[in-house]
N, C-alpha and C positions, 0 to 999 in steps of 0.2 A: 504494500500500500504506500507507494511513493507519494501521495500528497500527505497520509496521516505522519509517516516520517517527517515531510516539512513541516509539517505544523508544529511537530515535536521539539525537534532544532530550535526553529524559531522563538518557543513557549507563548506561542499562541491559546494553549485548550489550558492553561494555565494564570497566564496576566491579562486579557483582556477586560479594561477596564466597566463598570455597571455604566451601563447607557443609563442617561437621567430620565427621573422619573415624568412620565405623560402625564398630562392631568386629566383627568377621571372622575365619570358622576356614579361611579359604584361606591370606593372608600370611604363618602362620608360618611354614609349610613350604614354602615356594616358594624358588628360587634367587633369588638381584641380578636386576635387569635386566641388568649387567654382564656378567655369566655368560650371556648368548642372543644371539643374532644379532640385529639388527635387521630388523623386518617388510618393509623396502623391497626392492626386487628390483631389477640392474641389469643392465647388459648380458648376456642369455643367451649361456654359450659352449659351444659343442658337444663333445662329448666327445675327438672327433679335433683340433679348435683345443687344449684342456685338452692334450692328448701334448706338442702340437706345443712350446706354449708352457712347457713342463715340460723338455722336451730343452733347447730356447734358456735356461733358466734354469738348469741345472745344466751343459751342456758347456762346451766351451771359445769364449771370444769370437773368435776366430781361425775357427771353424765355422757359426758363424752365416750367415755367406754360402752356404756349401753347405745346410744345414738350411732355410732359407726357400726357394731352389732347390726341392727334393726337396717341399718340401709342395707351394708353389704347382703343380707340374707334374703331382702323382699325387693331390691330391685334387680333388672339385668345387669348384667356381665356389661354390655356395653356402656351403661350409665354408671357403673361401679369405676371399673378403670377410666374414663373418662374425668370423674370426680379425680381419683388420685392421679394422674398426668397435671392437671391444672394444677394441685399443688407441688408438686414436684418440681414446674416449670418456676423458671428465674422471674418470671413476668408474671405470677401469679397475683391478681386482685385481691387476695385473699391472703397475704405474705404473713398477717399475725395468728393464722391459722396453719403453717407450715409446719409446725413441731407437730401435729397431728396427722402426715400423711406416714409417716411409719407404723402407728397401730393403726390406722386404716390398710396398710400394706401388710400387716401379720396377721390381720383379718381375713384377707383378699386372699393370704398360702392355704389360708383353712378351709375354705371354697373345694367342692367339687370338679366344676368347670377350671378352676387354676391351671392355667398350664405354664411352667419357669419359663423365665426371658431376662437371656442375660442382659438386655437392653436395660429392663426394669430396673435390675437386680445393679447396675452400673447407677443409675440414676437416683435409688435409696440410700446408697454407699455416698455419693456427693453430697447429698441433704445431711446426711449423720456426720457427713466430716464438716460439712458447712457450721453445722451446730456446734461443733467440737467433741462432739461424742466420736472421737476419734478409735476407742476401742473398738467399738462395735463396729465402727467400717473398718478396721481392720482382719475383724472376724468374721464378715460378713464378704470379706474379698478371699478369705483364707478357706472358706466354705463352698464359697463360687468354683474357684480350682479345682478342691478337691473336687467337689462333684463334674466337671467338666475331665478329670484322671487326665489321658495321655493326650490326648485331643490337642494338638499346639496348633491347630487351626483357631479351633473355639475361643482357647485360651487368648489366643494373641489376638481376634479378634473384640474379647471381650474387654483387653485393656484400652484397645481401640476407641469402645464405646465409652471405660473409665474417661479418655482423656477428652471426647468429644464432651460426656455431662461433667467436668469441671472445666472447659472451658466456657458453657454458657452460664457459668455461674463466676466466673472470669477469677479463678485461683489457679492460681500463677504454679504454687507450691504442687497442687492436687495433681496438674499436667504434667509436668517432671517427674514426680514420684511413681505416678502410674506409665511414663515413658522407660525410667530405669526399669521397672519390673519387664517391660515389652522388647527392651533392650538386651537384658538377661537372658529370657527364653529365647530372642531369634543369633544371641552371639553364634550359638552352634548349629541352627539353621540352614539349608539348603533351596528353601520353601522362597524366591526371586519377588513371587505375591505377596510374600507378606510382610517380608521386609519395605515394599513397594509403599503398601496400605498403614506401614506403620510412621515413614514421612508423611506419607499425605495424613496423617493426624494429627501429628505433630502442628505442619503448615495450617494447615487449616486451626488448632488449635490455638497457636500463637496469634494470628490474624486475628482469631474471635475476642483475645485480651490487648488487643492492639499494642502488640508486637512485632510486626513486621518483619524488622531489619531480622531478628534470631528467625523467624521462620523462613527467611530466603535463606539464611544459612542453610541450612534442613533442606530446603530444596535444591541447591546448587551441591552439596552432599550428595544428596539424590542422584545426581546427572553425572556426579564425577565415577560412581560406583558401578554407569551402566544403566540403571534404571530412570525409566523416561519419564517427567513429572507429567500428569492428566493435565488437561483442558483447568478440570475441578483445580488442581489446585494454584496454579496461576490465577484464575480468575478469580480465586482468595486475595491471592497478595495485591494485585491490581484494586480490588476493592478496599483492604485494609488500608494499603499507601493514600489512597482517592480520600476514602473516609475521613485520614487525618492530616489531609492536604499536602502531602508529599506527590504532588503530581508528578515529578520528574521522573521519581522514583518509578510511579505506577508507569509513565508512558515506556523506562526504560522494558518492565516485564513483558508491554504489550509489545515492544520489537524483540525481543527473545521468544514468544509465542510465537512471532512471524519466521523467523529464522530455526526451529523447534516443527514445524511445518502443521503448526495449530490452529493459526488463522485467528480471525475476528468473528464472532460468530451475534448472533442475535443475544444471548445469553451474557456473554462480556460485554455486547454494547451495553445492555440495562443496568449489569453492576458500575459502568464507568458512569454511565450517566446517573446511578443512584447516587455514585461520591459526593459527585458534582452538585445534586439534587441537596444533599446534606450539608454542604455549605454555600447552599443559594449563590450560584454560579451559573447563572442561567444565560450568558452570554454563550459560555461554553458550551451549555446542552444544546443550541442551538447550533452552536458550528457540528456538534459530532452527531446531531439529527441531522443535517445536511451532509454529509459525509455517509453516513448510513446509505443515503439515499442515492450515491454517488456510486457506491460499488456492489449495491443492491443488497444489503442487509435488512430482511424484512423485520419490520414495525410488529412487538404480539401487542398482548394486553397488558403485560408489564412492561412494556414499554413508555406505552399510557400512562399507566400508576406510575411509575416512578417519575418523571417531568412533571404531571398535572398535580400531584401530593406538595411537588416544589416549588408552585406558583400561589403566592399567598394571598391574592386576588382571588383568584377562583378557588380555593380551600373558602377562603369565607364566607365568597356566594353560595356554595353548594352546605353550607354549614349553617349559615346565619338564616333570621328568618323570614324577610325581605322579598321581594320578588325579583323573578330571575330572567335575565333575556334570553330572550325565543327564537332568539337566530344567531347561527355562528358571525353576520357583520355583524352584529348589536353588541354583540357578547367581544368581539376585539374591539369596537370600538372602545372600548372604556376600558381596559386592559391598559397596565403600564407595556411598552417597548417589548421591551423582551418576551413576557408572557403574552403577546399578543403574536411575535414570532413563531413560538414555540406551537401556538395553538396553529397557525398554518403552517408550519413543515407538517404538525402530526396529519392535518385534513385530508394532504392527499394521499395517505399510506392506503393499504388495504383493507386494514383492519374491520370496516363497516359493513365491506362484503363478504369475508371471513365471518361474521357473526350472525348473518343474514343467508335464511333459505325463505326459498319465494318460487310457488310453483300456484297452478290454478285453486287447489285446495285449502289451501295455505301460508301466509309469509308469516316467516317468525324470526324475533330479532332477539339473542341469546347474551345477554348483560349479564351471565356467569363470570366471576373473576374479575371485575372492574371495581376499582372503585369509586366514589361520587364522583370527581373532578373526571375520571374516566366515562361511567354511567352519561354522566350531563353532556357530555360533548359528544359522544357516539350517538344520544338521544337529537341533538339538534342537527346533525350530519343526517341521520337518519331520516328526520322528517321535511329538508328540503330536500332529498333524494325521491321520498315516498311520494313528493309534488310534484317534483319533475316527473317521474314515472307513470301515473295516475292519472294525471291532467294533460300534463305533455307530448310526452312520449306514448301513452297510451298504452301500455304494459295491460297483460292479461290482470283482471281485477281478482283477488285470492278470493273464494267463500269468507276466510278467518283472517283476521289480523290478533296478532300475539306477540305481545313482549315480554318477554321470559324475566322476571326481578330473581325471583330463586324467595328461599323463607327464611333465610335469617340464620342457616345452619354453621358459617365461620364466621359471623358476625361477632361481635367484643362480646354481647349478648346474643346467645342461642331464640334464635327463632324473633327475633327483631328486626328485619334489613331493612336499613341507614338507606340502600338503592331503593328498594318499594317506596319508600317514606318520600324520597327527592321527587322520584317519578311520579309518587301521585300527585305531590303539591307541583310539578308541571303539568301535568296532562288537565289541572283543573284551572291551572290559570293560560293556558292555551283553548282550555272550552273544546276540550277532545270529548270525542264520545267513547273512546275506551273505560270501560271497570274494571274491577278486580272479579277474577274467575271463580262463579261460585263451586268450581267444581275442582281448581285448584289455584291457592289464594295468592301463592308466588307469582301470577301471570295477569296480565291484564289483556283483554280481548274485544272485540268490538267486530259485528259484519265488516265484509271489504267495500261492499257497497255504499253501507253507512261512511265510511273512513273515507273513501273517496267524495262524496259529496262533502264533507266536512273541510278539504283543503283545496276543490275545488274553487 
């Protein structure tokens, strides 16, 4: 990619200065960003975990023991583990309830359905050394082995897992200690995999505690030994460097991917553009969406998300409570410079037709995996497409029209969507004759007939 190399040189995707700010009749009326929840979504908890953990935090702690009893026994397997994942997770809502996912987890061995996973059994062991109940994951790590005997697949595999769950929990200490034990078993190894798998944790490790520099160690290790680093774990370090604004760095990886014969893929665009995205650097998402677009690196859904999450304009519109424009001109005009750029490079990617099936019976438009600032602008792309088409062009009219929101099921809250919720408050202030499907509530539907005389 001899232009991304000059840009490199030059430090372009790095020092271009913020274009000044446009002046705009959205901002006055908008809320803080303070005042919204932030776009990211984390662990889904299901509405019966939500009770569960709601009782454990207002009863008495003397009850506890009985209340994880009564759940684990009378609800499903999936709503059981579910609950313990969310506490387990570094990003739990629930963080003063964490000391409680281990007798939730001695409950959950007592179980019929139980089946061991050393995955779990990795991720119990970091909570107990998090806490410093340092024995018990010691014993708990000493138990694991045994039961796994000669197995130095499993085994090295599981320390793997050790090192992946204390690096989301960002101990520094937990990753090394469970690297030395990984280290130990593969010294007399012949096994090229798993020595392979045991860098690429490390990398990926260290990146996740924003470490960087030692985890390219680890991978340039990697390369001196023979063994070839993945896609995965470059596109760690590219991310980490970006993250914490060491662009040079990051660009330097992404010419050693090129020269490594790894290429620039859809996938490393969105973590360079998420860096970028994390230090509101929106000059640069724009040069490397245009660039994308240069040597045909197709646009997905996170591509979306990650650029539109970083335009603070449109985070508020689709957040605040305000009413929102109805067309993609409306919607730049009032846009600062940059985020008005950013929204036409995204316009003419593919994206709108990828999400869209359209045949006589049917056109339905699949907002799976977007989020707001994504939803809303596929939403407004969509319905001057569906004008053109309808009116215009004169396309076959479908019996259905269907917009697929989905129910809420990876939303912050289970069975909530933030997308239904945007879309309905457009489709009402557009005076759509779309509703909510009573036959399924994540969709909204409407005749084609009806739809076309409405934009007609």
């Amino acid at each position: 990619m001899a232009k991304y190399q000059s840009l490199c040189r030059h430090g372009k995707l790095s020092t271009i200065p913020s274009a000044a700010a446009s002046a705009n009749h959205f901002v006055h009326h908008l809320p803080t960003t303070k005042q919204l929840r932030p776009l990211s979504f984390y662990c889904s908890l299901s509405k019966q975990g939500q009770r569960f953990l709601s009782s454990l935090a207002t009863g008495a702690p003397s009850a506890a023991n009985r209340l994880i009893r009564k759940f684990v026994t009378s609800s499903p397997k999936s709503v059981v583990l579910n609950a313990l994942s969310h506490l387990l997770s570094p990003n739990t809502s629930h963080s003063r309830l964490a000391y409680l996912a281990i007798p939730l987890y001695l409950q959950i061995t007592r179980e019929s359905w139980f089946s061991w996973n050393p995955k779990l059994v990795a991720e119990v062991i970091t909570l107990l050394d998090k806490q410093g109940r340092v024995g018990e994951a010691e014993k708990l790590i000493f138990e694991t082995v045994s039961q796994l005997g000669l197995r130095e697949r499993d085994i090295a595999l599981f320390y793997c897992n050790l090192i992946d769950s204390h690096s989301k929990h960002k101990s520094k200490r937990g990753i090394f200690e469970s690297y030395a034990r990984l280290d130990h078993l593969l010294s007399c190894s012949s096994s090229l995999y798993l020595k392979g798998r045991a860098y690429e944790s490390m990398v990926n490790g260290l990146c996740n505690i924003d470490l960087p520099e030692e985890a390219e160690k680890f991978a340039w290790e990697m390369i001196n030994l023979g063994l070839k680093p993945s896609a995965f774990v470059l596109r760690s370090l590219i991310y980490a460097y970006g993250r914490l604004g060491f662009f040079s760095d990051s660009n330097n990886i992404i010419v050693k991917m090129e020269e490594l014969g790894l290429g620039l893929d859809t996938v490393c665009s969105n973590m360079i553009l998420s860096s970028y995205g994390a230090l509101k650097k929106l000059p640069e998402m724009v040069i490397w969406l245009q660039m994308m677009k240069t040597y045909g690196i197709a646009f997905s859904v996170r591509t979306y998300n990650s650029v539109l999450n970083s335009c603070p304009t449109i985070t508020l519109l689709v957040q605040g409570p305000h009413s929102l424009p109805l067309s993609v001109q409306e919607l730049t005009k009032g846009l600062h410079t940059e985020e008005a750029s950013i929204v036409r490079e995204l316009i003419d990617s593919s994206l709108l037709a990828e999400a869209t099936q359209w045949d006589s019976s049917e056109l339905i438009l699949d907002l799976h995996g977007m989020h707001l600032g994504t939803a809303y602008l596929i939403m407004l792309q969509w319905i001057d497409d569906l004008r053109y088409r309808l009116t215009v062009k004169d396309d076959v009219v479908p019996a259905q029209v269907t917009v697929v929101c989905g129910l809420g099921k990876h939303s912050s809250v289970r069975g909530e969507s933030p997308v239904k919720a945007l879309i309905k408050k457009l489709m009402i202030q557009m005076g759509s004759p779309m509703r909510i499907d009573r036959k399924n509530i994540g969709c909204f539907v409407a005749k084609g007939r009806v739809v076309k005389d409405w934009l007609s």
